[in-house]
N, CA, C and O atoms as a printed pandas DataFrame, in Angstrom:
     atom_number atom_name residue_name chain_id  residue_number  x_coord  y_coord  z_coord
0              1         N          UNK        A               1  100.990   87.132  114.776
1              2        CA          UNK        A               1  101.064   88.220  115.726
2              3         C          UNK        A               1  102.191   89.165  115.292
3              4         O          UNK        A               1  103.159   88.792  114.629
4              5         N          UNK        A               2  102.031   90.146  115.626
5              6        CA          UNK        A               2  102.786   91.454  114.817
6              7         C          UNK        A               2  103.815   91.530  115.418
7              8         O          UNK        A               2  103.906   90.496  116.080
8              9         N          UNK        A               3  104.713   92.195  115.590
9             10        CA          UNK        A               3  106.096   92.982  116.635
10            11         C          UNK        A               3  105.672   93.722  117.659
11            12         O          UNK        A               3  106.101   93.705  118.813
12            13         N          UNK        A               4  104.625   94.520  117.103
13            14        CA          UNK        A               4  104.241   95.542  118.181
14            15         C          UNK        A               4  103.333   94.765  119.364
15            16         O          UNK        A               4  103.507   94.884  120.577
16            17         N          UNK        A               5  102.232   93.867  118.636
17            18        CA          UNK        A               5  101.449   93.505  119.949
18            19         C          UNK        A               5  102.525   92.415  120.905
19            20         O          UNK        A               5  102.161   92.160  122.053
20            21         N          UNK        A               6  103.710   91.860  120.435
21            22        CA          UNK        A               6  104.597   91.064  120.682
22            23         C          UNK        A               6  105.029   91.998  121.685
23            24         O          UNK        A               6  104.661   91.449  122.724
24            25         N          UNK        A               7  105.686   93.268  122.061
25            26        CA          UNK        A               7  106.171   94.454  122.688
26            27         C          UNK        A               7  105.111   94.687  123.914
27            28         O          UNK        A               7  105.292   94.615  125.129
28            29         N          UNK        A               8  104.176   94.931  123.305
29            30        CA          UNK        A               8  102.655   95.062  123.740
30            31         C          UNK        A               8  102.696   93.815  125.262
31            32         O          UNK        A               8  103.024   94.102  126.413
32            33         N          UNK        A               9  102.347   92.749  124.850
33            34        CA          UNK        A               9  102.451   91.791  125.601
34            35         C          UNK        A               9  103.947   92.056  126.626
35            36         O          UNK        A               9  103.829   92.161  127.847
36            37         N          UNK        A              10  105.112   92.130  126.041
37            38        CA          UNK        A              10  105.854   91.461  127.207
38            39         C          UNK        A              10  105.888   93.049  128.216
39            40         O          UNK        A              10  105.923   93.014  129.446
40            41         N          UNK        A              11  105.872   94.296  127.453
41            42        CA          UNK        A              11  105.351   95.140  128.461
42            43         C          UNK        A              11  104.558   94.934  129.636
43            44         O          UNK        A              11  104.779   95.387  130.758
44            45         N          UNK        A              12  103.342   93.994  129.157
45            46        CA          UNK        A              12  102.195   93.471  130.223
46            47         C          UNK        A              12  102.939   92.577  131.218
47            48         O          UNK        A              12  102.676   92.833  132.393
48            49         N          UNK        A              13  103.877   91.508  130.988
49            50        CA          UNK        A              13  104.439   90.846  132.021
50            51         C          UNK        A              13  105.077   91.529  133.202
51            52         O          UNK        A              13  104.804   91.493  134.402
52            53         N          UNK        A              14  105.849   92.056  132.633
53            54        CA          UNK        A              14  107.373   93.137  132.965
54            55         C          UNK        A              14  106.209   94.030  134.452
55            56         O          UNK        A              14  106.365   93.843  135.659
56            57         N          UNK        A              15  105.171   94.920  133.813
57            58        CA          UNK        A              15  104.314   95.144  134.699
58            59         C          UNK        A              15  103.815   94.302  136.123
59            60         O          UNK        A              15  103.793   94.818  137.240
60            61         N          UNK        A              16  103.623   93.608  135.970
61            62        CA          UNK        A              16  102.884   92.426  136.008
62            63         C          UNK        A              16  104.107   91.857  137.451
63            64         O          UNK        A              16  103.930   91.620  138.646
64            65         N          UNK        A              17  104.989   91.833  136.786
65            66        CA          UNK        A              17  106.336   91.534  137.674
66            67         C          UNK        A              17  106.920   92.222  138.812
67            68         O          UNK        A              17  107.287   91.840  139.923
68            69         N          UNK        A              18  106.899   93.571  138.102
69            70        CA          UNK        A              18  107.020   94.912  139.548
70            71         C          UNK        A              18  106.450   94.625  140.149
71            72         O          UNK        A              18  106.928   94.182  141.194
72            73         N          UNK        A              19  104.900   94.647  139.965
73            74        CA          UNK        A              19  103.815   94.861  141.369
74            75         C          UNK        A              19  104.012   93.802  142.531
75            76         O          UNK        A              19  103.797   93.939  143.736
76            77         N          UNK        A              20  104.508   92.645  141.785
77            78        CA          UNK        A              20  104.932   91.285  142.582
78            79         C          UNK        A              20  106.024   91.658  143.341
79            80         O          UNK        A              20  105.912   91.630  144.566
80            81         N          UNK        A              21  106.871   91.939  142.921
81            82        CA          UNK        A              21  107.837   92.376  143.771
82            83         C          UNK        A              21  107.841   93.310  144.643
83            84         O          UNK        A              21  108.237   93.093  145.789
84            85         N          UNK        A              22  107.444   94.382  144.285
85            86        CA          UNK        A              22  107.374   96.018  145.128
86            87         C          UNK        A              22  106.017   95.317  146.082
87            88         O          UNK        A              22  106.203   95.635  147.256
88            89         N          UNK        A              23  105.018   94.661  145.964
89            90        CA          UNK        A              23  104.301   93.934  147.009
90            91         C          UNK        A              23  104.694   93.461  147.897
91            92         O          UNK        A              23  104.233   93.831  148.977
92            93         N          UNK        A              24  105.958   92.191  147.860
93            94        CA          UNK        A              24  106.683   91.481  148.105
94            95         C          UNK        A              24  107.885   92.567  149.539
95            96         O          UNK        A              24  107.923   92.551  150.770
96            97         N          UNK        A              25  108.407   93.094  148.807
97            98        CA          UNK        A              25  109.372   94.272  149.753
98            99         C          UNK        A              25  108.782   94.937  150.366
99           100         O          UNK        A              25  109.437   95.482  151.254
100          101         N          UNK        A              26  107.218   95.316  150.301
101          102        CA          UNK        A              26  106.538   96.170  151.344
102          103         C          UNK        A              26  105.806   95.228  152.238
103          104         O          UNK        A              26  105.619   95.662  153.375
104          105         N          UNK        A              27  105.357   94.053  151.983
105          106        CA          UNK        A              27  105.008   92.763  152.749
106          107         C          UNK        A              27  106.475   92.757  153.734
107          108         O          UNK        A              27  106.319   93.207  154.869
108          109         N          UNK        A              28  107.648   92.355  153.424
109          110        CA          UNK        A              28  108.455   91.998  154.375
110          111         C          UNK        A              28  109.029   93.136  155.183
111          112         O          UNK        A              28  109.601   92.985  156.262
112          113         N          UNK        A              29  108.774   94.591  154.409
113          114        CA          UNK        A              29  109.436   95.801  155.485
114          115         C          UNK        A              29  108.053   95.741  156.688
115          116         O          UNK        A              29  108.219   96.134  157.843
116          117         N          UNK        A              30  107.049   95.328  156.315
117          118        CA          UNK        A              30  105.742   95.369  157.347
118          119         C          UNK        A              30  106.329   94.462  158.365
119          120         O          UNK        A              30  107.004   94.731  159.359
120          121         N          UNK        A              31  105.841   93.116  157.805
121          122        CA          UNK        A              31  105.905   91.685  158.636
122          123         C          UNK        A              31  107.028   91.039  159.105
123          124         O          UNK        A              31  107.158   90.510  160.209
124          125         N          UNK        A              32  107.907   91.114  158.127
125          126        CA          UNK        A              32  109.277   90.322  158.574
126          127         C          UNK        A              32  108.799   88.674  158.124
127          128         O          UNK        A              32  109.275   87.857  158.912
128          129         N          UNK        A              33  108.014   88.089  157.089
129          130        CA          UNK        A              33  107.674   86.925  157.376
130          131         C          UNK        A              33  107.703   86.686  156.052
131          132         O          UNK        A              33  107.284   87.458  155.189
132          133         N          UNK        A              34  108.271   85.457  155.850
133          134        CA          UNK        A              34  108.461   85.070  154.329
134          135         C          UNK        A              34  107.030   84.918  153.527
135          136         O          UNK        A              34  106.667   85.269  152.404
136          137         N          UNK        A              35  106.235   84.076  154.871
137          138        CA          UNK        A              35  105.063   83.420  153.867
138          139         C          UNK        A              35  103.947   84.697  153.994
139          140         O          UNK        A              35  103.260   84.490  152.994
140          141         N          UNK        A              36  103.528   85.578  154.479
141          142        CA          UNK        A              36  102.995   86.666  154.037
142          143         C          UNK        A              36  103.795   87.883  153.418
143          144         O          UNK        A              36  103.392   89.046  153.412
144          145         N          UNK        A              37  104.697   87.541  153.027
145          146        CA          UNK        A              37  105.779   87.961  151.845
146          147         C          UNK        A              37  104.816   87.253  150.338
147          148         O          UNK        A              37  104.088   87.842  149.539
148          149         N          UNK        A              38  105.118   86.126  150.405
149          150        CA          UNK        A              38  104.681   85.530  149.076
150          151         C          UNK        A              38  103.067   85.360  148.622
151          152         O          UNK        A              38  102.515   85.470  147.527
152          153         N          UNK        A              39  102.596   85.058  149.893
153          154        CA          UNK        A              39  101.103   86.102  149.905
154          155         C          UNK        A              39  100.586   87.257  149.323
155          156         O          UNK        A              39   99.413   87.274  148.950
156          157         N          UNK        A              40  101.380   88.310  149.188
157          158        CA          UNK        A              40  101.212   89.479  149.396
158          159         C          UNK        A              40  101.565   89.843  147.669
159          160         O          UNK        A              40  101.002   90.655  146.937
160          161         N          UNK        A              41  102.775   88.853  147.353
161          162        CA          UNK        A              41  103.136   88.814  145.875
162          163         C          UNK        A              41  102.217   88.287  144.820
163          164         O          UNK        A              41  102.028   88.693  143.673
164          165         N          UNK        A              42  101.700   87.305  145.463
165          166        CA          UNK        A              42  100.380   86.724  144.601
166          167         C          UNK        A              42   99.154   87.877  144.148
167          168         O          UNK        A              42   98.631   88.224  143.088
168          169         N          UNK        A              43   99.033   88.228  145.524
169          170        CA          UNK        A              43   97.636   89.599  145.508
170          171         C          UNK        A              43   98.648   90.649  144.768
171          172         O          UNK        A              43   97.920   91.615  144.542
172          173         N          UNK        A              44  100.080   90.983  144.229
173          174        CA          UNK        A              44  100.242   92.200  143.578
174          175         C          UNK        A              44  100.157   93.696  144.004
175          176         O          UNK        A              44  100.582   94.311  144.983
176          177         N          UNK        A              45   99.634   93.956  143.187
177          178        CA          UNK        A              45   98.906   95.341  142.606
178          179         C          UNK        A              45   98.043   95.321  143.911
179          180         O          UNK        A              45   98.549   95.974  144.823
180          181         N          UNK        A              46   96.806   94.693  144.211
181          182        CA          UNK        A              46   96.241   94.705  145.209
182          183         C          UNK        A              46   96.549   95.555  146.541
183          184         O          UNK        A              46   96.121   96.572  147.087
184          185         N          UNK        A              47   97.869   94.231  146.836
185          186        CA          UNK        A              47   98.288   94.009  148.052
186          187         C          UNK        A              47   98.906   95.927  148.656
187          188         O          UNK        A              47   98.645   96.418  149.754
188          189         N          UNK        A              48   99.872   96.732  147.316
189          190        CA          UNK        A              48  100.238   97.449  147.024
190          191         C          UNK        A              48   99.412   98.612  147.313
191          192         O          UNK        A              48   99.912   99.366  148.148
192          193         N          UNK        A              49   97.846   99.093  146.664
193          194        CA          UNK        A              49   97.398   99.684  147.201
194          195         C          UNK        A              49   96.402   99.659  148.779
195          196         O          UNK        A              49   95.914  100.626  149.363
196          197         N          UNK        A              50   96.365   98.725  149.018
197          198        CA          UNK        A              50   95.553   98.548  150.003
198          199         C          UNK        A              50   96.717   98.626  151.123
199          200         O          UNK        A              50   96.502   98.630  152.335
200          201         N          UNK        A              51   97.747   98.675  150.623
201          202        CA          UNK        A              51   99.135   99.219  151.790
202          203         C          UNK        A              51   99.063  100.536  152.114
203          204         O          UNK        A              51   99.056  100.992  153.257
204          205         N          UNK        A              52   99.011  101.113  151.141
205          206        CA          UNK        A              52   99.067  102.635  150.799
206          207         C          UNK        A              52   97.816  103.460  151.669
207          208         O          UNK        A              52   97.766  104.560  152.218
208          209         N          UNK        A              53   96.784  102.260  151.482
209          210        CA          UNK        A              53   95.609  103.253  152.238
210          211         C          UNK        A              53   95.533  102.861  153.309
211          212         O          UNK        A              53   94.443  103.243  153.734
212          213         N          UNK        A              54   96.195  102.138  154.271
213          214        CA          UNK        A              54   96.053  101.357  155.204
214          215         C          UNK        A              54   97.363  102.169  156.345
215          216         O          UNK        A              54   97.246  102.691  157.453
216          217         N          UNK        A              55   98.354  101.991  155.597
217          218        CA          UNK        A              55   99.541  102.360  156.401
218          219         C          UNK        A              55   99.853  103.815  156.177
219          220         O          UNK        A              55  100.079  104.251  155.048
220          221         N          UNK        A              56   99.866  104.578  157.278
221          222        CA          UNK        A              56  100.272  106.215  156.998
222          223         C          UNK        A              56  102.091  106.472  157.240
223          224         O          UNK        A              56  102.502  107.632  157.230
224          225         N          UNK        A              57  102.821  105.617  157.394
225          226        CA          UNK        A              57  104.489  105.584  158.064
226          227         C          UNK        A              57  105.065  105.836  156.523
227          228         O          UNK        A              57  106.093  106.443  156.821
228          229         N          UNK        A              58  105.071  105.778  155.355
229          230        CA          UNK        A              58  105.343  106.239  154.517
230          231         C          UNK        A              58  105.322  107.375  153.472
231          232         O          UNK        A              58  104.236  107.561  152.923
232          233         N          UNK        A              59  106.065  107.941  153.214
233          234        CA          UNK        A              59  106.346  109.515  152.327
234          235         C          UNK        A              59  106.311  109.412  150.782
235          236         O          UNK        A              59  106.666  108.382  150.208
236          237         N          UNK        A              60  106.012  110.165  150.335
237          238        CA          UNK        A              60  106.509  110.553  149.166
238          239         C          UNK        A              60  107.542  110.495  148.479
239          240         O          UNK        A              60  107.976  109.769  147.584
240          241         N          UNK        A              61  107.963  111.615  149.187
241          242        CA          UNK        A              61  109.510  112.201  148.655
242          243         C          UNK        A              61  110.335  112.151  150.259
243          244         O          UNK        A              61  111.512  112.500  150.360
């Protein structure tokens, strides 16, 4: 395996990691509840947009 797809890959984690988290912090500013906190981290990316289209209390800028 090369350097670059090596880069390639841990880019993909690193990704991969935000969505878990930024899921995670918008799960608990909602709920207040640990275990649909960690719920919410599992689903990701998911969890993230289906916040977005769901909840209107948040801005932009």
């Amino acid at each position: 395996m090369s350097s670059k797809d090596k880069k390639r890959m841990k880019g993909g984690k690193e990704a991969i990691g935000f969505g878990s988290v930024l899921a995670m912090i918008m799960s608990w500013s909602a709920n207040k509840a640990i275990g649909w906190a960690i719920l919410h981290g599992i689903f990701s990316w998911f969890y993230v947009i289906y916040y977005l289209f769901t909840h209107h209390d948040w801005k932009w800028f």
